[in-house]
C-alpha positions as CSV (number, residue, x, y, z in Angstrom):
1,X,17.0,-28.2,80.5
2,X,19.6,-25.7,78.6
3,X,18.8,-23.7,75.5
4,X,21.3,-21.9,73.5
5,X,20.8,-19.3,70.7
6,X,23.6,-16.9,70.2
7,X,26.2,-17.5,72.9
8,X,28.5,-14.5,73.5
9,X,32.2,-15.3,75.1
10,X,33.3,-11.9,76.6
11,X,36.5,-11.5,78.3
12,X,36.3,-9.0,81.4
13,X,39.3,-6.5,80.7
14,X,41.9,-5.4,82.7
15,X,41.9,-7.5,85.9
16,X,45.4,-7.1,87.5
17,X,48.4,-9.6,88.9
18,X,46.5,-11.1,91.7
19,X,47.5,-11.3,95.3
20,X,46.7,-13.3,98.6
21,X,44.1,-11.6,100.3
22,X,42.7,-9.5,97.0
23,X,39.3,-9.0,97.2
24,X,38.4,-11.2,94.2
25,X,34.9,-9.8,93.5
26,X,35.6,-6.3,94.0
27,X,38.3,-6.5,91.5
28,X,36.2,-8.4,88.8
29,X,33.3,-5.8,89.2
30,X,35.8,-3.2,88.7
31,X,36.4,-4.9,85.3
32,X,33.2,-5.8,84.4
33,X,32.5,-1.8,84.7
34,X,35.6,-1.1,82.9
35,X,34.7,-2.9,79.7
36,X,30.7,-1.9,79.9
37,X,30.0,-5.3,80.9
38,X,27.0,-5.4,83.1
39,X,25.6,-9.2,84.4
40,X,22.4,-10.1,83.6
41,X,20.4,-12.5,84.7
42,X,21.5,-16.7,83.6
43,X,25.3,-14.8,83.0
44,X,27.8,-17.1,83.6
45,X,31.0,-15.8,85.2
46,X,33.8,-18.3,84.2
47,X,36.4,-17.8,86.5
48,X,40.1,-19.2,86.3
49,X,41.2,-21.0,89.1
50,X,44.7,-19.6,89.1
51,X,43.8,-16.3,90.4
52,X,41.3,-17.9,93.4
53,X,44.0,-20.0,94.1
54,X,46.1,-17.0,94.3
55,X,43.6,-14.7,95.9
56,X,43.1,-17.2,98.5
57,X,47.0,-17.5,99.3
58,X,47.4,-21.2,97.8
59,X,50.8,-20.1,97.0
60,X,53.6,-22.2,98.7
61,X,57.8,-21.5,98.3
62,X,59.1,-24.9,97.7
63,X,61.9,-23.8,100.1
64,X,59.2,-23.8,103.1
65,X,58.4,-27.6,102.0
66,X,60.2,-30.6,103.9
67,X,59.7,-33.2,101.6
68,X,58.6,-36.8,103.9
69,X,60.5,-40.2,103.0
70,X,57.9,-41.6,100.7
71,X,57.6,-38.4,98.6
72,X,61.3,-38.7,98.5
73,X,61.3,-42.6,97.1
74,X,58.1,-41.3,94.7
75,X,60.1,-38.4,93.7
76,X,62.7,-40.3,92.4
77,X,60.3,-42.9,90.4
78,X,58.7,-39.8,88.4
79,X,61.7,-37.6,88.4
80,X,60.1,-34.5,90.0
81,X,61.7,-32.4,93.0
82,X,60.9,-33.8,96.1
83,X,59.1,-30.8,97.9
84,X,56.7,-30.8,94.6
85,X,55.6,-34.5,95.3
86,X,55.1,-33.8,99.0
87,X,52.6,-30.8,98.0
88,X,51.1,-33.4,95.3
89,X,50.8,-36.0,98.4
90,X,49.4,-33.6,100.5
91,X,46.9,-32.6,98.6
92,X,45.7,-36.0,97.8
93,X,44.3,-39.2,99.0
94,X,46.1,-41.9,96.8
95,X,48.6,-42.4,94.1
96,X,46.6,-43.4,91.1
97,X,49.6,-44.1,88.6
98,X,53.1,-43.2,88.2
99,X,56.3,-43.2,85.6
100,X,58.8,-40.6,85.0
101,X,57.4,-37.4,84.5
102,X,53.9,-38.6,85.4
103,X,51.9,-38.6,88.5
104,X,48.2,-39.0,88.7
105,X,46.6,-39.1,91.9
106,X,43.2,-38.7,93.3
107,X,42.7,-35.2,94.9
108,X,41.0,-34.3,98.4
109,X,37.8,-33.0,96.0
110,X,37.7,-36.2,94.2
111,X,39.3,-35.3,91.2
112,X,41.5,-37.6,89.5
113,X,44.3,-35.8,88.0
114,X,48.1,-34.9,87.2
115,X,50.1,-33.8,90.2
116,X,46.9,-33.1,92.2
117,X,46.2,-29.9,90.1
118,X,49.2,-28.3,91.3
119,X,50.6,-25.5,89.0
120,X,53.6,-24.0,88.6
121,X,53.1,-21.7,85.3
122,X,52.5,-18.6,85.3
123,X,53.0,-17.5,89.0
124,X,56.0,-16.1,88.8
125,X,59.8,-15.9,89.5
126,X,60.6,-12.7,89.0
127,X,62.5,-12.8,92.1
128,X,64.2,-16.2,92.3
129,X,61.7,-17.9,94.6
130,X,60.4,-21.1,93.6
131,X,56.4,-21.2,93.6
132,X,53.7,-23.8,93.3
133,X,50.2,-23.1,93.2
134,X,47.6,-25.3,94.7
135,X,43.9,-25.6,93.9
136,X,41.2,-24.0,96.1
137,X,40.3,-25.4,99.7
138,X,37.0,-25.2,98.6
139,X,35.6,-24.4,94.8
140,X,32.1,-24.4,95.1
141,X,32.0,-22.3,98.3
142,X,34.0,-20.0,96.8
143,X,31.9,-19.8,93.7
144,X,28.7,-19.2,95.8
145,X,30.7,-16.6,97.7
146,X,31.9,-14.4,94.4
147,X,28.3,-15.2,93.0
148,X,26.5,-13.7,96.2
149,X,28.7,-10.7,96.3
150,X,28.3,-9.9,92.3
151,X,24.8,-10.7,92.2
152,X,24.1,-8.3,94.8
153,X,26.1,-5.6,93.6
154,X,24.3,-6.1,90.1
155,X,20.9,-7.2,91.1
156,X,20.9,-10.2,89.2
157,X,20.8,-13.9,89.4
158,X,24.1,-14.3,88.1
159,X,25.9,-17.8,88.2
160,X,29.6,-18.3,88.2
161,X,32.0,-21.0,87.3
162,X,36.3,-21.1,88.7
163,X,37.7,-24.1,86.3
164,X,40.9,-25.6,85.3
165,X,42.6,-27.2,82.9
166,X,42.3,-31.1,83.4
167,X,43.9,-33.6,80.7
168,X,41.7,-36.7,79.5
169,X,42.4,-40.2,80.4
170,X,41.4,-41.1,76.9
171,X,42.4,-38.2,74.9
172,X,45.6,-36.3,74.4
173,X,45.5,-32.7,75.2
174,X,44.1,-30.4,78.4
175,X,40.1,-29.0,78.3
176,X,39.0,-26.7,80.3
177,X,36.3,-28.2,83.3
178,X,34.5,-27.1,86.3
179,X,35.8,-28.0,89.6
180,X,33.6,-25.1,91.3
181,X,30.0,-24.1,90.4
182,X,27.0,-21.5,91.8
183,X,23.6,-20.7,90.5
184,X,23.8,-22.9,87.8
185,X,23.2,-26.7,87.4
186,X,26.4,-28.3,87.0
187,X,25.5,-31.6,85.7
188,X,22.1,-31.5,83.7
189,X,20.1,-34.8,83.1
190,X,18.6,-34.6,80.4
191,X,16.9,-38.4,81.1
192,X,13.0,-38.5,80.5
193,X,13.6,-35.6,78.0
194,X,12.3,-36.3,74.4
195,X,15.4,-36.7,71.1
196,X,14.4,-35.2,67.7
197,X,12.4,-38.4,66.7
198,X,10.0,-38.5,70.0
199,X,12.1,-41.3,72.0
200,X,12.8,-40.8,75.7
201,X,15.8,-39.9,76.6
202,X,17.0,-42.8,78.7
203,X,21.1,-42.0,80.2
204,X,21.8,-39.1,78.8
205,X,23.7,-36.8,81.3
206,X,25.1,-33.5,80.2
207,X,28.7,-32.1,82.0
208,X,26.6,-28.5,81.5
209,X,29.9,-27.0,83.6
210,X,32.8,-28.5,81.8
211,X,31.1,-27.8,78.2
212,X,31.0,-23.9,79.7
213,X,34.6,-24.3,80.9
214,X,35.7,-25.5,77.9
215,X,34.4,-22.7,75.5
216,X,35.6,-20.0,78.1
217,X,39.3,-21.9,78.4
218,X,39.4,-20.4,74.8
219,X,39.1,-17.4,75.4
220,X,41.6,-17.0,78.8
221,X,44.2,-19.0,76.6
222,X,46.9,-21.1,78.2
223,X,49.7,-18.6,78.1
224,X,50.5,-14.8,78.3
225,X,46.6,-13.9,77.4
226,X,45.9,-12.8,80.7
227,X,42.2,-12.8,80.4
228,X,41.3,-15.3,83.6
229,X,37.6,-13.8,83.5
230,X,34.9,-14.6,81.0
231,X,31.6,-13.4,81.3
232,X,29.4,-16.5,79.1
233,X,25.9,-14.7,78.0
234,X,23.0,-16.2,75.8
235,X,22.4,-19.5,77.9
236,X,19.3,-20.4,79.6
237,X,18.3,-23.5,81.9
238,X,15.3,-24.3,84.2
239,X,17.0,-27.7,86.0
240,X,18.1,-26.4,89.9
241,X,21.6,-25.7,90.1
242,X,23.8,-28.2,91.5
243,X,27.7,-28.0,92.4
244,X,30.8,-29.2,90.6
245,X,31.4,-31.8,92.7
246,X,28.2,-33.6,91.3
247,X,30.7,-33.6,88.1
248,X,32.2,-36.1,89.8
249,X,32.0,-39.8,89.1
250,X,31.3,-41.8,93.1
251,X,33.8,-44.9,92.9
252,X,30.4,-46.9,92.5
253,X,30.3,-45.8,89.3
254,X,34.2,-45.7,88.1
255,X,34.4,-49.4,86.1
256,X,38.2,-48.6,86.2
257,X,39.0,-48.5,90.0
């Protein structure tokens, strides 16, 4: 179970453009020394996925993409460049829904979501090249590999988060959530726990990763803020940590399907 008293956001300063092959954790340590920011234990490094993605050279020019037939006919549906939708396809196992100007399909990780997470803001066209940037092969293994490497440079059983931003099927508006987690229970369940009045707890689930996400996404901003590093202190837990993907819902569960 989580317990929160004063919970301190704290950006991590100076981190620079990221590049394929970057060593991610050396360069957030040298931040975290740079602002006097040393982890303790239960820190939660919140970790935007835009610079893993990069680091990790997710990076494609849309010129290197030949788009297939079917992302050609889809591409036309939704209005988006062809070589875009055959990234989106690629990525993905189905086409959930689509219209002009949307596409929502369910990603490789099981994440349903616009254009398979694929971003093209903020990576840059500085020289004329067209750029899209695709999630992480693998979130959680890259989580538990930055929270190995900074836990044994600080000594302490850090845990760390890389999130997005994901919009709501039932609300307007993006929110920051998990899609990669270390040291840290992702999903809490809070079920057999007592409420204020005494009663057991009988369904209640907590999305302890995406309520982190969240507060951190307002820190890194959505824009020029460049802060993609967030160190979250003042929470505690005692459940086993768990990985992101148990944030996601198994199609046994989905009454929507």
């Amino acid at each position: 179970m989580s317990r929160t008293g004063a919970v301190e956001l704290l950006a991590v300063p100076g981190l620079p453009m990221i590049n394929a092959g970057d060593d991610l954790a050396a360069l957030i340590a040298a931040g975290l020394d740079r602002g006097g920011l040393r982890p303790r234990a239960q820190d939660v490094l919140v970790i935007a996925q835009k610079i893993v993605s990069k680091a990790e050279g997710r990076l494609i020019e849309l010129a290197s993409v030949t788009p297939s037939p079917k992302a050609k006919a889809l591409a036309q549906e939704v209005q988006k460049d062809p070589r875009l939708v055959e990234l989106i396809l690629s990525e993905s196992v189905r086409v959930v829904r689509s219209r002009p100007n949307v596409l929502i399909v369910e990603h490789r990780l099981g994440f349903v979501m616009a254009n398979a997470g694929i971003d093209q803001s903020n990576v840059g066209l500085a020289d004329g090249v067209e750029r899209a940037l695709l999630l992480p092969v693998d979130p959680d293994g890259t989580a538990e590999v930055l929270r190995a490497n900074l836990g044994a440079r600080y000594g302490a059983p850090l845990a760390v988060l890389i999130i997005d931003s994901f919009g709501r099927a039932w609300r307007r508006g993006t929110a920051g959530v998990a899609i990669g987690a270390s040291g840290m229970p992702a999903l809490l369940d809070l079920r057999g726990n007592p409420d204020l009045f005494g009663r057991t707890l009988q369904v209640s689930i907590s999305g302890f990763a995406d309520e982190i996400a969240s507060a951190a996404s307002l820190v890194m901003g959505q824009g020029d803020e460049a802060q993609p590093v967030v160190l979250v202190r003042g929470l505690s837990w005692t459940a086993p940590a768990n990985p992101a993907r148990e944030l996601v819902r198994p199609a046994s569960e989905d009454l929507f399907r």
